[in-house]
DSSP file (Angstrom, degrees, kcal/mol; ACC not computed):
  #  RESIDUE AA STRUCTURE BP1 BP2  ACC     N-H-->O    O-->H-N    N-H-->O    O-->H-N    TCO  KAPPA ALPHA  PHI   PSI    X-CA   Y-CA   Z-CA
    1    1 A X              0   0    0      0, 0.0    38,-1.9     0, 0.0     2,-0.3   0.000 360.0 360.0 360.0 142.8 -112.5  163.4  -99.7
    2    2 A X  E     -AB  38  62A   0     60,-3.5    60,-1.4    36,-0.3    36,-0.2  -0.961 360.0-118.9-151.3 153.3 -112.0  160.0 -101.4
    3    3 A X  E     -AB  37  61A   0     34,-1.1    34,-1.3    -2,-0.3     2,-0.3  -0.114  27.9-161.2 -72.5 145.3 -109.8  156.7 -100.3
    4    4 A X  E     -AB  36  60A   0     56,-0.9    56,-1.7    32,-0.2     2,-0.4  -0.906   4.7-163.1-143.8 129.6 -107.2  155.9 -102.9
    5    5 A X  E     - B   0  59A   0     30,-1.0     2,-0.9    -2,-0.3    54,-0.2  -0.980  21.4-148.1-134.3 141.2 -105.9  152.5 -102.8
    6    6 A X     >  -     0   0    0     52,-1.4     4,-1.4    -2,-0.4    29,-0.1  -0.914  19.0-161.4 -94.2 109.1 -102.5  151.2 -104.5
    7    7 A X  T  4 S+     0   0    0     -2,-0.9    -1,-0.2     2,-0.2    25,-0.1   0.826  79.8  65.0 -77.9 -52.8 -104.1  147.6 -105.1
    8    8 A X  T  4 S+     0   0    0      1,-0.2    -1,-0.2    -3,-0.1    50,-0.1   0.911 103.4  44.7 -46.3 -79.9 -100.1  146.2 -105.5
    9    9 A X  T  4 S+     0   0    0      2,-0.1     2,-0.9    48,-0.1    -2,-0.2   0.685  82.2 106.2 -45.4 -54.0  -99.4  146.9 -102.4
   10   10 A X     <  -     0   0    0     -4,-1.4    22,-0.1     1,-0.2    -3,-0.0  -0.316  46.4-166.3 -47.7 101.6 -102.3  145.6 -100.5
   11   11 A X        -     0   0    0     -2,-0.9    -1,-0.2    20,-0.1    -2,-0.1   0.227  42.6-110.3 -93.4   4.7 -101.2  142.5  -98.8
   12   12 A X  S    S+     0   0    0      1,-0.0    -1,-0.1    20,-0.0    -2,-0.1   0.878  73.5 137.6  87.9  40.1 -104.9  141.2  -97.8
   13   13 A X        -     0   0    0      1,-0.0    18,-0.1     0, 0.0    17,-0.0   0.700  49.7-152.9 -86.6 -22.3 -104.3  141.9  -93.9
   14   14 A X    >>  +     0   0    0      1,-0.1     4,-2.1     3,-0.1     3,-1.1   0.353  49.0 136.5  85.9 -18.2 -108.0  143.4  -94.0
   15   15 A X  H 3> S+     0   0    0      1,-0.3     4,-1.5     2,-0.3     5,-0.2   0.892  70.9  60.8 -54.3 -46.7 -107.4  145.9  -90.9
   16   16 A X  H 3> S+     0   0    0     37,-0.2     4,-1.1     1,-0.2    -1,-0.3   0.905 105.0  40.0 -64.1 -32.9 -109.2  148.3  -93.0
   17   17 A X  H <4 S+     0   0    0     -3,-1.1    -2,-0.3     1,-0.2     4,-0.3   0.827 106.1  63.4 -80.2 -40.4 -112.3  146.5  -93.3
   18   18 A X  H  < S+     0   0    0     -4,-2.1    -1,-0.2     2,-0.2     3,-0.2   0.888 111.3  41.2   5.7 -59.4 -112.1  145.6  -89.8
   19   19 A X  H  < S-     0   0    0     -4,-1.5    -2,-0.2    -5,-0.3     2,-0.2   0.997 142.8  -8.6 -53.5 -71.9 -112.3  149.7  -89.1
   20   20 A X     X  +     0   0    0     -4,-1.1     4,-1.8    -5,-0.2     3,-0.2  -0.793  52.6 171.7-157.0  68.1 -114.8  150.0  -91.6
   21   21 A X  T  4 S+     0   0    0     -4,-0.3    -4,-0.1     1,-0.3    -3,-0.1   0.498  82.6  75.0 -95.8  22.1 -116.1  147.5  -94.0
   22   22 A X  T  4 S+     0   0    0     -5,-0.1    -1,-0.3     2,-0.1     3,-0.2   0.903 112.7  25.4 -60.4 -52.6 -118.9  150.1  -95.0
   23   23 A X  T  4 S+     0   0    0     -3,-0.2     2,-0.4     1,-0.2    -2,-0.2   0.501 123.0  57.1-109.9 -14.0 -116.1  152.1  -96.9
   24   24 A X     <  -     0   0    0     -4,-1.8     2,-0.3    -7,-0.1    -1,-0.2  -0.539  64.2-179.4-144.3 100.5 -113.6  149.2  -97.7
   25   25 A X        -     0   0    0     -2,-0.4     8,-1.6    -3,-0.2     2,-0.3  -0.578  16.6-138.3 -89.8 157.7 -115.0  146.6  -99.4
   26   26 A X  B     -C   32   0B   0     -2,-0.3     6,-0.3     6,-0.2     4,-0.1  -0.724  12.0-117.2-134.3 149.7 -112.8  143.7 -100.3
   27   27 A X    >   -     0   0    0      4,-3.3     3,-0.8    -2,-0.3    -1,-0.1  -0.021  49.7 -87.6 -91.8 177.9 -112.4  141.5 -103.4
   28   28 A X  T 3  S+     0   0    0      1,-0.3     2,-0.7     2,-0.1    -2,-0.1   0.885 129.1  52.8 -62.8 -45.6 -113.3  137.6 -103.3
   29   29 A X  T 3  S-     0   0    0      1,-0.1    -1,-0.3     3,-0.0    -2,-0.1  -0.260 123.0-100.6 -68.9  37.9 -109.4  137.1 -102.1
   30   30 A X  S <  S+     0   0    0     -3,-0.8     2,-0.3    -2,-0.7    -2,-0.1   0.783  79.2 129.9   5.1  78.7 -109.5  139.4  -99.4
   31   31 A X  S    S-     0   0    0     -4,-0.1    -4,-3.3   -18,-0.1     2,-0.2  -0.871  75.4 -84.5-132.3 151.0 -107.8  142.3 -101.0
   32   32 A X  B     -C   26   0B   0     -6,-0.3    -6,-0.2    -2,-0.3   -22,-0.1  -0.511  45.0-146.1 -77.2 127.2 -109.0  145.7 -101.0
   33   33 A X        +     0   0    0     -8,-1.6     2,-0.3    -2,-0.2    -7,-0.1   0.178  65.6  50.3-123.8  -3.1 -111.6  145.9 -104.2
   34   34 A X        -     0   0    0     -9,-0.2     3,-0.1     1,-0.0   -30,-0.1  -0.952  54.4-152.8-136.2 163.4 -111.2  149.1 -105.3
   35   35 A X  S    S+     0   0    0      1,-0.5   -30,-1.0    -2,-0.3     2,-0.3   0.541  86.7  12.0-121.4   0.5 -108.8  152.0 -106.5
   36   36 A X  E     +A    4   0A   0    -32,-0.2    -1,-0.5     2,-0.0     2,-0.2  -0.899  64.3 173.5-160.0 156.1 -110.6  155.0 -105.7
   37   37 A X  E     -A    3   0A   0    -34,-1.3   -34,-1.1    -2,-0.3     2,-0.6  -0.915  30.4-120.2-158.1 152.7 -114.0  156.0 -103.6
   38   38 A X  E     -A    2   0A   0     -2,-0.2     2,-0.9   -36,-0.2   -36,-0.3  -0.866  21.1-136.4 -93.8 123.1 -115.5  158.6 -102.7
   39   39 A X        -     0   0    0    -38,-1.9     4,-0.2    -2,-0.6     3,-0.1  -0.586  21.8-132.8 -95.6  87.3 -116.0  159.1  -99.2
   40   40 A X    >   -     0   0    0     -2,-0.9     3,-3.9     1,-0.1     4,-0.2   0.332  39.3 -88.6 -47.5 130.8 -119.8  160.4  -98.1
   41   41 A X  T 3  S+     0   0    0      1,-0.2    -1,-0.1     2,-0.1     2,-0.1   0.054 117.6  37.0 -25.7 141.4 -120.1  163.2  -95.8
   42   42 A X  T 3  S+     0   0    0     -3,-0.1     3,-0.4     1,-0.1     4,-0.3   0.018 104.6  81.2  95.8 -40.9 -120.1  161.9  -92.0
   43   43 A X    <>  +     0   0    0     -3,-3.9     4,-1.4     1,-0.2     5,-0.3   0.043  51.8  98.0 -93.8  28.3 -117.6  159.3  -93.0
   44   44 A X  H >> S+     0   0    0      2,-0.2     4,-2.2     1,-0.2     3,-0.5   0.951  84.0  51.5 -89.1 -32.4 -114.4  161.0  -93.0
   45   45 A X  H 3> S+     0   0    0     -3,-0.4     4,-1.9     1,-0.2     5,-0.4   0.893 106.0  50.1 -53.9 -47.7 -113.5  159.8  -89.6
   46   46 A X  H 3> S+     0   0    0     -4,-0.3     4,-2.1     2,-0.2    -1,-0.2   0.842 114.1  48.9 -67.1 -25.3 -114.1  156.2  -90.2
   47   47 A X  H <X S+     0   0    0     -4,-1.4     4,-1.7    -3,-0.5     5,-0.3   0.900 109.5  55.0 -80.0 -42.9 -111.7  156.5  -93.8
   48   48 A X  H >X S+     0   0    0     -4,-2.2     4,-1.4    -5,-0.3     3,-0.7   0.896 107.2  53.3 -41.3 -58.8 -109.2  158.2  -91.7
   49   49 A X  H >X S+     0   0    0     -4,-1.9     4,-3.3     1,-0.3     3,-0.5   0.916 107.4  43.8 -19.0 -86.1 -109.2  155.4  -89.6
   50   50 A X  H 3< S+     0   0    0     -4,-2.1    -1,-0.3    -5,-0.4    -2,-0.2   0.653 102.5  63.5 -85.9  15.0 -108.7  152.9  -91.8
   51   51 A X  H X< S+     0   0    0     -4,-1.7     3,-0.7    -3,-0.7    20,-0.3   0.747 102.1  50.8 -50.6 -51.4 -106.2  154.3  -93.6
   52   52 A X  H << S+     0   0    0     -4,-1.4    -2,-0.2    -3,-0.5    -3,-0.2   0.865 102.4  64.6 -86.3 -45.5 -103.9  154.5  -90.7
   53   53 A X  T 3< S+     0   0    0     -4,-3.3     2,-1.8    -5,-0.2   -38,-0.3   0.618  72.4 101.8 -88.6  29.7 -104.5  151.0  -90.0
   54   54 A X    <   -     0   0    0     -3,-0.7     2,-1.5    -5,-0.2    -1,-0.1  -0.592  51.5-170.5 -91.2 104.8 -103.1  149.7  -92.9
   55   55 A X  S    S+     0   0    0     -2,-1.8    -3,-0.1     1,-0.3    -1,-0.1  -0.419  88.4  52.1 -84.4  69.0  -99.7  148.5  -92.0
   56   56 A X  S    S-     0   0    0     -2,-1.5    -1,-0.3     3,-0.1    -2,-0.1  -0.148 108.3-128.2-168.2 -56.0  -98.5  147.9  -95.9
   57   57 A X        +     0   0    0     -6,-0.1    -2,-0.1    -5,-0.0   -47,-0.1   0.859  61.6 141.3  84.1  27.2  -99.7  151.8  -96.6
   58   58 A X        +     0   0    0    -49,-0.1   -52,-1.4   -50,-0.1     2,-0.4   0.504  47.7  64.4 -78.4 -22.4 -101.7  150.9  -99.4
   59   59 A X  E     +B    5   0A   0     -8,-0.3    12,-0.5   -54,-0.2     2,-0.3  -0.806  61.4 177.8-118.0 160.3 -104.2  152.9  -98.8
   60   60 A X  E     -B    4   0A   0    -56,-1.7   -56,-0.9    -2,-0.4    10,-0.2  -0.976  22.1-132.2-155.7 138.9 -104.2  157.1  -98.9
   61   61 A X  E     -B    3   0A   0      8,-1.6     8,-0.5    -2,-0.3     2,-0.4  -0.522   7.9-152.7 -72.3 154.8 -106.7  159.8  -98.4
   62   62 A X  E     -B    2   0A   0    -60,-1.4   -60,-3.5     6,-0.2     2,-0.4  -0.940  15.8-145.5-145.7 123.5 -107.0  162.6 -100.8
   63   63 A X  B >>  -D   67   0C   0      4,-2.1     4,-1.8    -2,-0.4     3,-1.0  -0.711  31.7-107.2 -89.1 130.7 -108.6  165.9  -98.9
   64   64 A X  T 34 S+     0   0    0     -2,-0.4    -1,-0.1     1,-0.3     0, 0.0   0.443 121.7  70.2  27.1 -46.6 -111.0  168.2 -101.2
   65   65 A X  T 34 S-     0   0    0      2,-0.1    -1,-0.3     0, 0.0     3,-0.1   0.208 126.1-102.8 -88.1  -8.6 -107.9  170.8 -101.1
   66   66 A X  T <4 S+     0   0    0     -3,-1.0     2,-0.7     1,-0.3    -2,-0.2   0.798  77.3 151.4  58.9  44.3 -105.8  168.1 -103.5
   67   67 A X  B  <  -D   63   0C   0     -4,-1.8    -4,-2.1     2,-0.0     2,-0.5  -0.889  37.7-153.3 -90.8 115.1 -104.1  167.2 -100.2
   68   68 A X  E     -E   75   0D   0     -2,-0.7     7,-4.2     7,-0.7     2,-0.7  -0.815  12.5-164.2-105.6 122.4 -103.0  163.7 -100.1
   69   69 A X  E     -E   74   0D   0     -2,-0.5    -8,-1.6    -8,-0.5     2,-0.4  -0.838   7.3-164.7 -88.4 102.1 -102.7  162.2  -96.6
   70   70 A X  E >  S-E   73   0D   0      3,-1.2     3,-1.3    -2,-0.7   -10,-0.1  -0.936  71.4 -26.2-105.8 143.5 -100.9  158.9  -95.3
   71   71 A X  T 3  S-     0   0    0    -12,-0.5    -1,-0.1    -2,-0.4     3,-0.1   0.395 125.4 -45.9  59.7  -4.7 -101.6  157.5  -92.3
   72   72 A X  T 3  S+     0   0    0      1,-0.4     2,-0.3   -21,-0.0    -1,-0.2   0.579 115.7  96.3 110.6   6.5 -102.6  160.3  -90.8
   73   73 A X  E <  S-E   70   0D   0     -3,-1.3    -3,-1.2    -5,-0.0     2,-0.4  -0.901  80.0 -96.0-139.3 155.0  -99.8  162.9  -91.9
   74   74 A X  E     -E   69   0D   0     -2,-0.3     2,-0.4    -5,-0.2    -5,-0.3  -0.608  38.7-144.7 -95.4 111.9  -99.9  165.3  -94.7
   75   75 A X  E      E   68   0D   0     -7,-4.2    -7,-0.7    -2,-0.4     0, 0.0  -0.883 360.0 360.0 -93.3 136.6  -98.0  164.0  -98.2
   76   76 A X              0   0    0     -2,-0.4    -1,-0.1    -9,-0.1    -7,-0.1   0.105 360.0 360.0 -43.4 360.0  -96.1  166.2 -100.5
């Protein structure tokens, strides 16, 4: 699994690192600091997590399976 993040989009609100700032770490302007990570075994609940609380929808999981998940729901 790895965190995908559309960096444009991210409006600094930080809710993911709130969740989780183990797995989203945030740029000097508090904006989300990266465009891909890989997410370590154990830690797939805590990305899930903050994924969904990103109210902009900048950020997106992508499952092992090439499944891409926002929010919590399965993308096509």
């Amino acid at each position: 699994m790895k965190i995908v993040a559309n960096r444009k989009r991210c409006a600094g609100h930080a809710r993911c690192a709130a969740v989780a700032d183990q797995l989203f770490e945030l740029d000097g302007n508090g904006y989300i600091g990266f465009e891909e990570k890989h997410v370590s075994p154990g830690f797939e609940e805590l990305a899930r997590r903050g994924v969904r609380a990103c109210p902009e929808r900048a950020l997106k999981l992508e499952e092992d399976d090439d499944v891409s998940v926002i929010a919590g729901l399965p993308v096509q």
